[in-house]
Backbone as a printed PyTorch tensor [residue, N CA C, xyz], in Angstrom:
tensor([[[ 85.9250, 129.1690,  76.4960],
         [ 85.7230, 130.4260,  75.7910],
         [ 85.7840, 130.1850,  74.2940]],

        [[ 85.2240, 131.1600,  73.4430],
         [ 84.7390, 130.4710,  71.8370],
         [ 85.9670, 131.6620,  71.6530]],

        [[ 86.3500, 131.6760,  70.3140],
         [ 87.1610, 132.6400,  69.8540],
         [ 87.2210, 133.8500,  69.8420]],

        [[ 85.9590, 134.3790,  70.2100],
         [ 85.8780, 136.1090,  70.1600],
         [ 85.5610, 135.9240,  71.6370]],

        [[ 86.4210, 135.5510,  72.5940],
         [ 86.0870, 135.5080,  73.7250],
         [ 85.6170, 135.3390,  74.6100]],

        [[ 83.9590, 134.9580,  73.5740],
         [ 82.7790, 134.6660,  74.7440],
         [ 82.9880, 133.4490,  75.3430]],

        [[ 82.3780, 133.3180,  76.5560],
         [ 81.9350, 132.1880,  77.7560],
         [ 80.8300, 131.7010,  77.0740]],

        [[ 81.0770, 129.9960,  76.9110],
         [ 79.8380, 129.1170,  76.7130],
         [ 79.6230, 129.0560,  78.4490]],

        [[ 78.1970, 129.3900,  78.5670],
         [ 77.5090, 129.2850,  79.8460],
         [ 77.5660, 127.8190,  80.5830]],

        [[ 77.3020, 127.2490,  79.5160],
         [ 76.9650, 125.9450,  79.3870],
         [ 78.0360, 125.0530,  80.8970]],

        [[ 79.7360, 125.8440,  80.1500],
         [ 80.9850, 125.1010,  80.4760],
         [ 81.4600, 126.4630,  81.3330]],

        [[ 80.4580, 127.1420,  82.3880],
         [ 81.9250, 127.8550,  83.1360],
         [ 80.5100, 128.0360,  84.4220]],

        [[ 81.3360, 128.4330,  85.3250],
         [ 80.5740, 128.7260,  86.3280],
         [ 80.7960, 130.0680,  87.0930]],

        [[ 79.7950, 130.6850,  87.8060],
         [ 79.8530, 131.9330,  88.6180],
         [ 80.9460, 131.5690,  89.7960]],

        [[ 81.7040, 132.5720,  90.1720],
         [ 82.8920, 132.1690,  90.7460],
         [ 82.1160, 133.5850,  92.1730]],

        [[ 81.1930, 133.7840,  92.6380],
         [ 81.2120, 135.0480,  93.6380],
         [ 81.3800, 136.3380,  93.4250]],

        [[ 82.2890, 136.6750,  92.2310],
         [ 82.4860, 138.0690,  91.9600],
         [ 82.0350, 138.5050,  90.8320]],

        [[ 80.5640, 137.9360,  90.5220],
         [ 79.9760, 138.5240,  89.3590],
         [ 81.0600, 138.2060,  88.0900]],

        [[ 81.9790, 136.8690,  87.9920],
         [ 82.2090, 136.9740,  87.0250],
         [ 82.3800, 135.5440,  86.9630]],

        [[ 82.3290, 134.4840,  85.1030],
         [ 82.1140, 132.8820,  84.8210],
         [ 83.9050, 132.8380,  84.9050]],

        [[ 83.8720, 131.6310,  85.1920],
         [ 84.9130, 131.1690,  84.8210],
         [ 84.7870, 129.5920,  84.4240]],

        [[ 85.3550, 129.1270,  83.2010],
         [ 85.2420, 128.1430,  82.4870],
         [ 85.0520, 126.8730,  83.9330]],

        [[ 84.3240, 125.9260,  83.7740],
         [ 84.7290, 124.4040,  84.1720],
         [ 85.8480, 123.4810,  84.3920]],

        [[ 86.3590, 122.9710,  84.9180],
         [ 87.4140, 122.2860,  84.9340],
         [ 86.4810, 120.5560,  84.0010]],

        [[ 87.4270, 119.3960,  83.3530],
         [ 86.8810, 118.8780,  82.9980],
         [ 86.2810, 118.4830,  83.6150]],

        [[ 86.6670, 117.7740,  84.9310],
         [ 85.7720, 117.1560,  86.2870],
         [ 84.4550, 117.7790,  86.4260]],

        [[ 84.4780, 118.9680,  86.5640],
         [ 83.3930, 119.7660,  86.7930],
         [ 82.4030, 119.5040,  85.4580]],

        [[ 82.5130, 119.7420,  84.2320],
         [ 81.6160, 119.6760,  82.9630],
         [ 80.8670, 118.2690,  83.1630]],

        [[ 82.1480, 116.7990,  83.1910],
         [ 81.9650, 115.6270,  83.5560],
         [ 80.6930, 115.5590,  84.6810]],

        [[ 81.0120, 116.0060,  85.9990],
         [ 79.9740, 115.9950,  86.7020],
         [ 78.2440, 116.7720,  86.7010]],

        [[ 78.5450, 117.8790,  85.8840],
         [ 77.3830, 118.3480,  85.4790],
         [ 76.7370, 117.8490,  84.4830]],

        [[ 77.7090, 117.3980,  83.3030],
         [ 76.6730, 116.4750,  82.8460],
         [ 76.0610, 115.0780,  83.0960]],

        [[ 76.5510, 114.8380,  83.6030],
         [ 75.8870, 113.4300,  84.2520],
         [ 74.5870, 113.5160,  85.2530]],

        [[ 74.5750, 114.5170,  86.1190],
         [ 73.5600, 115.6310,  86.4600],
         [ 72.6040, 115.9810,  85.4760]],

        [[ 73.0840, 116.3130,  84.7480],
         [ 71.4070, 116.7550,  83.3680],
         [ 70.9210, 115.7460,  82.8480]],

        [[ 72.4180, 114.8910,  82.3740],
         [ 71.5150, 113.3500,  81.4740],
         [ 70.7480, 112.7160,  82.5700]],

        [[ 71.1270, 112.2940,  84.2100],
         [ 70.4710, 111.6310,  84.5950],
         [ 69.1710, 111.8740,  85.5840]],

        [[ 69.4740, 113.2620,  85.2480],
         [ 68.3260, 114.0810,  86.4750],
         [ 68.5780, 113.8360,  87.8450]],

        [[ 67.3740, 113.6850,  88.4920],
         [ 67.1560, 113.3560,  89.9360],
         [ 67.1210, 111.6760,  90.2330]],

        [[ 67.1760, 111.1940,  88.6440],
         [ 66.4180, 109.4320,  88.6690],
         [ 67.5350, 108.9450,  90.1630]],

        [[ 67.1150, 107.9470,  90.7710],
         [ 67.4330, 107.2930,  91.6070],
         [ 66.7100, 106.2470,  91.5700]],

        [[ 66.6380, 105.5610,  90.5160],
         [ 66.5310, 104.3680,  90.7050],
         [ 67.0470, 103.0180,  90.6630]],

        [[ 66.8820, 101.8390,  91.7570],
         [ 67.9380, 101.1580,  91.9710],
         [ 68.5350, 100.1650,  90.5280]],

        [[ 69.9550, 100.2940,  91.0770],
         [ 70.7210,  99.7470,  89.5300],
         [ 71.4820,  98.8640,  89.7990]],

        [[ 72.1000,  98.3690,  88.9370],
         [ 73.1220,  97.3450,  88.9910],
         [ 74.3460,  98.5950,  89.1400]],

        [[ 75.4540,  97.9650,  90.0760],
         [ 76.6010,  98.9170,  90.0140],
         [ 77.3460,  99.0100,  88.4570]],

        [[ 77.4320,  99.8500,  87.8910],
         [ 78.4410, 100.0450,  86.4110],
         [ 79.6660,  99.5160,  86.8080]],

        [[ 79.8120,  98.8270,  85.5520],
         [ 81.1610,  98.1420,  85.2910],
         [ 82.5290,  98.9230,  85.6640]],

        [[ 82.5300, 100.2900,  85.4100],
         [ 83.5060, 101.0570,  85.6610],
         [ 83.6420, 101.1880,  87.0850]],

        [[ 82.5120, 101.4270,  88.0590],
         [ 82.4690, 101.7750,  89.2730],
         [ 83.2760, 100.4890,  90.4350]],

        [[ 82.4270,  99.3350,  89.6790],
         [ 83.1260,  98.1960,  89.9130],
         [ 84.6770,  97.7490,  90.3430]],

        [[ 85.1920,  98.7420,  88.9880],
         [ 86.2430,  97.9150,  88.6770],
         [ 87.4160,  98.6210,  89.3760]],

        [[ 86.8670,  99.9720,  90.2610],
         [ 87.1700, 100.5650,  91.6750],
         [ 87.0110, 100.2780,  92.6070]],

        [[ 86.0140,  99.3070,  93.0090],
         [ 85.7550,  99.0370,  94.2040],
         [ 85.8680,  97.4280,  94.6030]],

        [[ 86.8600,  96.9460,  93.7180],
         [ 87.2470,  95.7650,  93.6240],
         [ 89.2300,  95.9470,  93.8880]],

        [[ 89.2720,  94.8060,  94.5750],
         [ 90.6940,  94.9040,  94.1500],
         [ 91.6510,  94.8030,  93.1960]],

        [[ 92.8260,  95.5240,  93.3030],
         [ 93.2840,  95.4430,  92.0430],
         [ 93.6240,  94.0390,  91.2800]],

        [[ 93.7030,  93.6880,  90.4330],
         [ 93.7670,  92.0510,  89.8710],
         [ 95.4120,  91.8980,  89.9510]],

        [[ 96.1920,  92.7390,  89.5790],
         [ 97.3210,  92.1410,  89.7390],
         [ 98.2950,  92.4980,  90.5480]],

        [[ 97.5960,  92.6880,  91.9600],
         [ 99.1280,  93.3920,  92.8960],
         [ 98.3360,  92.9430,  94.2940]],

        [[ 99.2030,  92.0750,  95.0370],
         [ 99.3090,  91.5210,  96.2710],
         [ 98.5480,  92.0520,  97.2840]],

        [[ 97.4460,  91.6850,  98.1310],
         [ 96.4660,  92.5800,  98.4810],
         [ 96.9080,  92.2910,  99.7770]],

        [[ 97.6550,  93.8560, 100.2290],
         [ 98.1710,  94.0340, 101.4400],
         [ 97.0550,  95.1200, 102.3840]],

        [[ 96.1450,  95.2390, 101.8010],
         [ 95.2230,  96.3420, 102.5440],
         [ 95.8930,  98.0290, 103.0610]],

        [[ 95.2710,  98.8140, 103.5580],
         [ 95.3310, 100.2800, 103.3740],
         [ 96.5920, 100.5530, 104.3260]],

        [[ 96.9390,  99.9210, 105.2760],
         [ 98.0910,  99.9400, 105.9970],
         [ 98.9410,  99.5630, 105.8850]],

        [[ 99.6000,  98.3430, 104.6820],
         [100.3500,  97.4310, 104.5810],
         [101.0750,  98.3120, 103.5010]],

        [[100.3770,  99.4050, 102.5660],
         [100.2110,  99.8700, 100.9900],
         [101.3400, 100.8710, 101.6020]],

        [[100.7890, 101.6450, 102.7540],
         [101.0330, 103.1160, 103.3930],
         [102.7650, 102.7480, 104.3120]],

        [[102.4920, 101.1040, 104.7540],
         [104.0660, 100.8950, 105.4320],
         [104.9880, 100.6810, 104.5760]],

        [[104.7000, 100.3070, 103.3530],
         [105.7390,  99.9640, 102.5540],
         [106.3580, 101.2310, 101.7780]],

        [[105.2260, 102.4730, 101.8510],
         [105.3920, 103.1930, 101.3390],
         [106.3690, 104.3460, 102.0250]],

        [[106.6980, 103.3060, 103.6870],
         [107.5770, 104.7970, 104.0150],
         [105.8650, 105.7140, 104.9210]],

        [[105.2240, 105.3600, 105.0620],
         [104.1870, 106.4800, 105.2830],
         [102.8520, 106.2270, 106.4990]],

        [[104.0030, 105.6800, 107.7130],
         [103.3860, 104.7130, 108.5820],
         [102.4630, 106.3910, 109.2170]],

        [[102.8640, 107.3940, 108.8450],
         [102.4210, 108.9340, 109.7740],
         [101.0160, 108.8740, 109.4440]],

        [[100.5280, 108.1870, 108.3240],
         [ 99.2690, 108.8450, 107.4330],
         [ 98.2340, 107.2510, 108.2090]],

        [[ 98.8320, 106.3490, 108.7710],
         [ 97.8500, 105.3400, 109.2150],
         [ 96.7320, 105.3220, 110.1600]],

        [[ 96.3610, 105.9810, 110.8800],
         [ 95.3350, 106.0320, 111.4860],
         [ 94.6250, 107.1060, 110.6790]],

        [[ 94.4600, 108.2210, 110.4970],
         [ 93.8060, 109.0070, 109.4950],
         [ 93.0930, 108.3450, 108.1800]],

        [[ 94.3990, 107.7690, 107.7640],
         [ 94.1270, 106.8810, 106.2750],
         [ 92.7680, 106.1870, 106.8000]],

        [[ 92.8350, 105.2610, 107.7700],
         [ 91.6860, 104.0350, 107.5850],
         [ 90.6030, 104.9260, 108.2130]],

        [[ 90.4740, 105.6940, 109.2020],
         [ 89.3050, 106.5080, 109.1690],
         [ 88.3640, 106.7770, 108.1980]],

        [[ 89.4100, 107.7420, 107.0980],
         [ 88.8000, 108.6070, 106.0420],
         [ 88.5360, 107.7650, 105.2090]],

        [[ 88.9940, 106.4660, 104.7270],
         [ 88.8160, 105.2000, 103.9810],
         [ 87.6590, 105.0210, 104.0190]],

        [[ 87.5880, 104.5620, 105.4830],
         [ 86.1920, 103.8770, 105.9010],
         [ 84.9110, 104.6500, 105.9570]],

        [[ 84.9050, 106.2130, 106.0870],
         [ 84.0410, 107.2440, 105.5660],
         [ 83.6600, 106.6200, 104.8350]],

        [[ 84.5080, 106.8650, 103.4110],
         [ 84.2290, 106.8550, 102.2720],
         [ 83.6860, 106.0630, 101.7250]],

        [[ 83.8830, 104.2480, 102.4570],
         [ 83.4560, 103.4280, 101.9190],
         [ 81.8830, 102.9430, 102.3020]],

        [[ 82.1430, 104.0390, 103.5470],
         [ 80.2420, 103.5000, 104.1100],
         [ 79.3570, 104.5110, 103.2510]],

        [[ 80.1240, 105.8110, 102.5870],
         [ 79.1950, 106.6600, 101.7290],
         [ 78.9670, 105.9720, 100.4880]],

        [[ 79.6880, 104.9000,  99.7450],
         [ 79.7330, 104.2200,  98.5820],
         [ 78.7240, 103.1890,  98.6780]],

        [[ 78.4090, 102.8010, 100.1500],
         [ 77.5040, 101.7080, 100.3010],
         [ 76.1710, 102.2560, 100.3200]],

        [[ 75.9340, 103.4590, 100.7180],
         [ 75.1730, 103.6630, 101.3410],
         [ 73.9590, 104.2900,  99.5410]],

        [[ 75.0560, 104.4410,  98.8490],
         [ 74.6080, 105.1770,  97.7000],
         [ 75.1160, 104.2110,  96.9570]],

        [[ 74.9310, 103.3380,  96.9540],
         [ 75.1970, 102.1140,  95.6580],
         [ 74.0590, 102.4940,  94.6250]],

        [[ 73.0750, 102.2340,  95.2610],
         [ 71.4900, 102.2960,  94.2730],
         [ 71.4960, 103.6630,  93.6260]],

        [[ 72.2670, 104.6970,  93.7630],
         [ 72.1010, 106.0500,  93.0120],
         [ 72.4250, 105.6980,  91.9320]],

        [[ 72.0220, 105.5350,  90.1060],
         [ 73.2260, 105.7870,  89.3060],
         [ 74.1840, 107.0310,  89.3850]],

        [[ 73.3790, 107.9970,  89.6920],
         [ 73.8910, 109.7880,  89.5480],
         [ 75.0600, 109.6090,  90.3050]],

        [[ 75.2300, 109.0240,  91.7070],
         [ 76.5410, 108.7310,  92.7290],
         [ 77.1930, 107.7680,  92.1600]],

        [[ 76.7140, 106.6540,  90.8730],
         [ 77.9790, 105.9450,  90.8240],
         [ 78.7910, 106.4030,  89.9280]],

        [[ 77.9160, 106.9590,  89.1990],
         [ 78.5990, 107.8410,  87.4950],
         [ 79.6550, 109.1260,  88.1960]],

        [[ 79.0050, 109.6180,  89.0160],
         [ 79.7620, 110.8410,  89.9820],
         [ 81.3310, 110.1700,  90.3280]],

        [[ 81.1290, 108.8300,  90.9530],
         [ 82.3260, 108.1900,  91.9860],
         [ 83.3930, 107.9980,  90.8800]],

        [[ 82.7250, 106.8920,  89.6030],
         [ 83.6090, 106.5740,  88.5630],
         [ 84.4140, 107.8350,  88.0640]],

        [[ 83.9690, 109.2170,  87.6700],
         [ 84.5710, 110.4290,  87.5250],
         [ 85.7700, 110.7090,  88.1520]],

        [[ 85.1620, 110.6990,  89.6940],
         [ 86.2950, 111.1880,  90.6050],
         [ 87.4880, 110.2220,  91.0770]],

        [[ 87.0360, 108.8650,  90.7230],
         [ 88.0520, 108.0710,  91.3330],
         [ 88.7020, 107.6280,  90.3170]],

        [[ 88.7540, 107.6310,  88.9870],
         [ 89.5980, 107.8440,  87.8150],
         [ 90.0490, 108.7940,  87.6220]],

        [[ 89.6050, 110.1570,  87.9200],
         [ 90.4450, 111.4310,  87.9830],
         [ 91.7570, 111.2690,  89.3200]],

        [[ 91.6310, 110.4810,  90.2860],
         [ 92.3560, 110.7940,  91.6100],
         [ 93.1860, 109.8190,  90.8470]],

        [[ 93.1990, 108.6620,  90.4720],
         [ 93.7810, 107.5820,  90.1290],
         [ 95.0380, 107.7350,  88.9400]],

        [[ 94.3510, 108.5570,  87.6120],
         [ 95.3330, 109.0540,  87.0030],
         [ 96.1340, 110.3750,  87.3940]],

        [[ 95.6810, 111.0910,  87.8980],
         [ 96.5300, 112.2190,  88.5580],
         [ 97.8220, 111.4270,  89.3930]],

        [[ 97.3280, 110.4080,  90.1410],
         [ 98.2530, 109.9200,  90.9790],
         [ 99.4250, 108.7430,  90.2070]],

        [[ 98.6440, 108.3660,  89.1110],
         [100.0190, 107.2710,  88.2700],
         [100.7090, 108.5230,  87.0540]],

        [[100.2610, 109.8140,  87.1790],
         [100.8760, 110.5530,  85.9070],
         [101.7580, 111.5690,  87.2230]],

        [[101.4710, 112.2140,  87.5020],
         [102.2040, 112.8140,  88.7810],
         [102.3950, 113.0790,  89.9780]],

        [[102.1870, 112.0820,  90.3280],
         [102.1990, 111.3360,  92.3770],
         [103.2910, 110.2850,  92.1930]],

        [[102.8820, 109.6090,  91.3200],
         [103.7070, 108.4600,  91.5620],
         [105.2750, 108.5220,  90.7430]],

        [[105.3860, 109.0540,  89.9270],
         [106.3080, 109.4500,  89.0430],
         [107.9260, 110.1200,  90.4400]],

        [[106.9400, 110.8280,  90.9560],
         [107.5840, 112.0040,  92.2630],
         [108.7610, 110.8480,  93.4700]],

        [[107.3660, 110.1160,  93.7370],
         [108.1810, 109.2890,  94.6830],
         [109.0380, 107.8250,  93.9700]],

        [[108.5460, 107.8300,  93.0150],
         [109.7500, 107.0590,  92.1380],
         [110.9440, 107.9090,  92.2590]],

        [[111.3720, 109.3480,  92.1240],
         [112.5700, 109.9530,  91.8200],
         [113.1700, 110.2090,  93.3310]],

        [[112.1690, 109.4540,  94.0490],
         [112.7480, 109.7680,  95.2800],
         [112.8200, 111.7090,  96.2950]],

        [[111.4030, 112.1080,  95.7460],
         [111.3970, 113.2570,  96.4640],
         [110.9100, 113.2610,  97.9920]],

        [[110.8990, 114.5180,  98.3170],
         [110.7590, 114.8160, 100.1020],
         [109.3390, 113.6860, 100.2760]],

        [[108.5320, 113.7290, 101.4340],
         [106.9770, 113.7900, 101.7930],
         [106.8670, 115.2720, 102.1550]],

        [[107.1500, 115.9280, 102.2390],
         [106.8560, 117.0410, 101.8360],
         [106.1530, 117.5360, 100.4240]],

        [[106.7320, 116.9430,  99.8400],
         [106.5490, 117.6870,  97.8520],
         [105.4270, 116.8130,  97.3330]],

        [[105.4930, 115.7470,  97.9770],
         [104.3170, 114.7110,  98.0570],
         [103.3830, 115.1250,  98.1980]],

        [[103.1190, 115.4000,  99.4840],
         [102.0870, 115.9280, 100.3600],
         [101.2500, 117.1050,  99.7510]],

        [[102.3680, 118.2700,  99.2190],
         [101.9880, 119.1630,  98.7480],
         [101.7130, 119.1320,  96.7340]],

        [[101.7130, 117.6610,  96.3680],
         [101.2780, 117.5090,  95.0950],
         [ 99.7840, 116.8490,  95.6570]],

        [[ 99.9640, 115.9880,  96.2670],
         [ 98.5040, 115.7020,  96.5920],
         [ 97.5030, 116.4730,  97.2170]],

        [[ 97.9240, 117.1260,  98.0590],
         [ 97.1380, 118.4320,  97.9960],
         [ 96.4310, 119.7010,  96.7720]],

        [[ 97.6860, 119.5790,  95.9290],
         [ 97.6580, 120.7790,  94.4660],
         [ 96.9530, 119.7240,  93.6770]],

        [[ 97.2840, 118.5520,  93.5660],
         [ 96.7210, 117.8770,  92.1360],
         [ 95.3700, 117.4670,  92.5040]],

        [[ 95.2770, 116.7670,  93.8110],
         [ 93.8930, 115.7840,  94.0770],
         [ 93.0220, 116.9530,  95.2420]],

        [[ 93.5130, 116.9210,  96.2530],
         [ 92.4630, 117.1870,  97.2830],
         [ 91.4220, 118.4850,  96.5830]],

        [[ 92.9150, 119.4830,  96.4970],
         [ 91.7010, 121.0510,  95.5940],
         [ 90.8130, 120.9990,  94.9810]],

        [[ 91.8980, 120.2550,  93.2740],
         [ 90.5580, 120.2450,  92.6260],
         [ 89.7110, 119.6440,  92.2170]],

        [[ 89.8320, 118.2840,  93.0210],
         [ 88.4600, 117.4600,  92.9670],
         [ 87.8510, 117.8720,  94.3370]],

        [[ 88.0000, 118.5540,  95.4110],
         [ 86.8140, 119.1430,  96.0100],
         [ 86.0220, 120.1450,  95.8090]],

        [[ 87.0350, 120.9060,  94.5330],
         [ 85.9790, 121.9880,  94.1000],
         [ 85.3120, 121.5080,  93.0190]],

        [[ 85.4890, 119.9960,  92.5150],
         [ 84.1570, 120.3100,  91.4340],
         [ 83.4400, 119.5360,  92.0710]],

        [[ 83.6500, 118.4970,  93.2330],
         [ 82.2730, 117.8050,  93.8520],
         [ 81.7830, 118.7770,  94.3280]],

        [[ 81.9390, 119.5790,  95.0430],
         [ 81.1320, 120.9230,  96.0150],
         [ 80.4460, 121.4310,  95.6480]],

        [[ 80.0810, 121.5170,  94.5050],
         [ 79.4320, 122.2510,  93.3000],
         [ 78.5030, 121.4760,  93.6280]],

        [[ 77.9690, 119.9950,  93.5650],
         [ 76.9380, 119.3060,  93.1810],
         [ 76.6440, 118.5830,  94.2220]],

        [[ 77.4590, 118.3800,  95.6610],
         [ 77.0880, 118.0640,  96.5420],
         [ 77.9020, 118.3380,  98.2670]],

        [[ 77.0340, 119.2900,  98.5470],
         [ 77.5460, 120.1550,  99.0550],
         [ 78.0070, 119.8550, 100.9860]],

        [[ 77.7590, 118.3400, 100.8980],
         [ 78.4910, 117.6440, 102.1700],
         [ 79.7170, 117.1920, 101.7950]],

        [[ 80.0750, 117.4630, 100.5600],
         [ 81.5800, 116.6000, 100.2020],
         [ 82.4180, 117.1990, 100.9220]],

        [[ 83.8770, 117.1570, 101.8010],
         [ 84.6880, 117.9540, 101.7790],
         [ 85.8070, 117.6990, 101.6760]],

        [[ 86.7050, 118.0180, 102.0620],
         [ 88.2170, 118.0710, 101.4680],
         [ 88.5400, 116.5630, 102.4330]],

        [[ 88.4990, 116.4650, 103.4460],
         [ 88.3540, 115.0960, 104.1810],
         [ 87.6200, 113.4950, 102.9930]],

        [[ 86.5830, 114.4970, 102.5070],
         [ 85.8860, 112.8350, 101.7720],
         [ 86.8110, 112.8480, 100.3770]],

        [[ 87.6380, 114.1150, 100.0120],
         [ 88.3600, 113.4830,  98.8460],
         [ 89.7670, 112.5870,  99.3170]],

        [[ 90.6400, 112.9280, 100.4350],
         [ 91.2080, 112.1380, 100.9990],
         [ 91.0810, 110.9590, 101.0320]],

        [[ 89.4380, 110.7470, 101.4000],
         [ 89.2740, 109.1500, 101.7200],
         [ 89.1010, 108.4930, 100.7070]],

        [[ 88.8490, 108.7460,  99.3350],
         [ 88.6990, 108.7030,  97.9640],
         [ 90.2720, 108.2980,  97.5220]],

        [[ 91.4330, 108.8130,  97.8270],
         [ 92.6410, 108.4550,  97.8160],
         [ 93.2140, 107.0370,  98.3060]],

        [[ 92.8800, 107.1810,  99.6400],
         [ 92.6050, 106.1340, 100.3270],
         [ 92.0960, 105.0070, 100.1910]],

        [[ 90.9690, 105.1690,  99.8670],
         [ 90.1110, 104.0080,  99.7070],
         [ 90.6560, 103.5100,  98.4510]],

        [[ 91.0710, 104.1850,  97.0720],
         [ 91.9000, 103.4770,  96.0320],
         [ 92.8810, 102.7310,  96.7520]],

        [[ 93.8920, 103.5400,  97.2290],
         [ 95.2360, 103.2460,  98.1890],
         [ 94.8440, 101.5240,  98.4180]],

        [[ 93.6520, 101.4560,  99.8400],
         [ 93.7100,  99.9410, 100.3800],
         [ 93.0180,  98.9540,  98.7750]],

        [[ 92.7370,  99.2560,  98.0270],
         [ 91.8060,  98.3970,  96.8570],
         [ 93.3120,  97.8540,  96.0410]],

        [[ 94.4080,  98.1230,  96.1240],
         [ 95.9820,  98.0810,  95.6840],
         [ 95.5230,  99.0470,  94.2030]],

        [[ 94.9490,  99.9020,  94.0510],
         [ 94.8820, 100.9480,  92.9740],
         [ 95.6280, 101.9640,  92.6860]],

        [[ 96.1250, 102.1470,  94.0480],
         [ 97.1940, 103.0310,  93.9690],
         [ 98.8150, 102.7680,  95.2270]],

        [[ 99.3220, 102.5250,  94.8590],
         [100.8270, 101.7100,  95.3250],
         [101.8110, 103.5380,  95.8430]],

        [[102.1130, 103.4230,  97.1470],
         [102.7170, 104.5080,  97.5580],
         [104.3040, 104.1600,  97.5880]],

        [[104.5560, 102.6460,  97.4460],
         [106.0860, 102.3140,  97.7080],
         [106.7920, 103.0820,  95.9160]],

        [[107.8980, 103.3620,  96.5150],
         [108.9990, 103.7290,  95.2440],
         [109.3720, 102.5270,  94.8200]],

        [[109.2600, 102.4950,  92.9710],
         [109.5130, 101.4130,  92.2990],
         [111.0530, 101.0010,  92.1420]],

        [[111.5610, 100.2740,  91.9890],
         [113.1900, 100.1390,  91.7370],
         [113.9490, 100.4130,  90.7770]]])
């Protein structure tokens, strides 16, 4: 909103009840990458950023998506976990050659990634429930990165942002054990 109140069109979206409501950054992020790159689909080299997600992490012991989740105390989430993982990772393959999907992925999987080292991981360092867990990863990641992919692609669902968690999770990107 500009100072006298108005809605830049540009940065908010129709919410159903005839009325805008601003963008979240994710959301602006993903729309513009949408305008700069159009419809192009043509095949690319994967971006360095996208890469450097779908690689393992360089400096932490590569125990894979179950090993991450046992240490973490969180043997409940293991069969689900590698499911929704493996979704995710056959949708990443399958759309390598998009730039529009890799610029999209880099967005969302740096948004899940810092949400989760600024307040996910902070949580179970202090030693809270899986409960409060559960229900930060739900409030911080699943919501609202499924509401700004949904916007632009409308098979995403709350399941493929999970596996987006996940799939960081087994890459050692994101560490569920409490630090000492």
């Amino acid at each position: 909103m500009s100072q006298n109140n108005e809605i830049n069109y540009d940065n908010a979206t129709h919410n159903g009840d005839n009325n805008f409501v601003p963008l979240t950054s994710l959301e602006q992020a993903i729309s513009e990458i949408i305008k700069k790159l159009g419809r192009n689909s043509d095949a690319v080299d994967i971006i360095d950023d996208l890469a450097d997600f779908i690689t393992d992490h360089p400096s932490r012991e590569i125990i894979g998506l179950e090993g991450k989740l046992v240490n973490g105390n969180r043997q409940d989430l293991c069969g689900r976990a590698v499911l929704l993982k493996n979704k995710f990772e056959r949708k990443v393959a399958k759309q390598q050659m998009s730039i529009i999907e890799q610029h999209v992925y880099v967005q969302i999987l740096s948004k899940i990634s810092t949400v989760w080292h600024e307040i996910i991981k902070p949580q179970i360092d202090a030693g809270v429930s899986r409960e409060t867990i559960d229900s930060l990863i739900h409030s911080q990641i699943n919501e609202p990165v499924h509401k700004a992919i949904v916007k632009y692609d409308v098979g995403a669902t709350s399941e493929s942002v999970a596996g987006m968690l996940y799939y960081l999770t087994g890459k050692c990107h994101i560490v569920w054990a409490p630090e000492c």
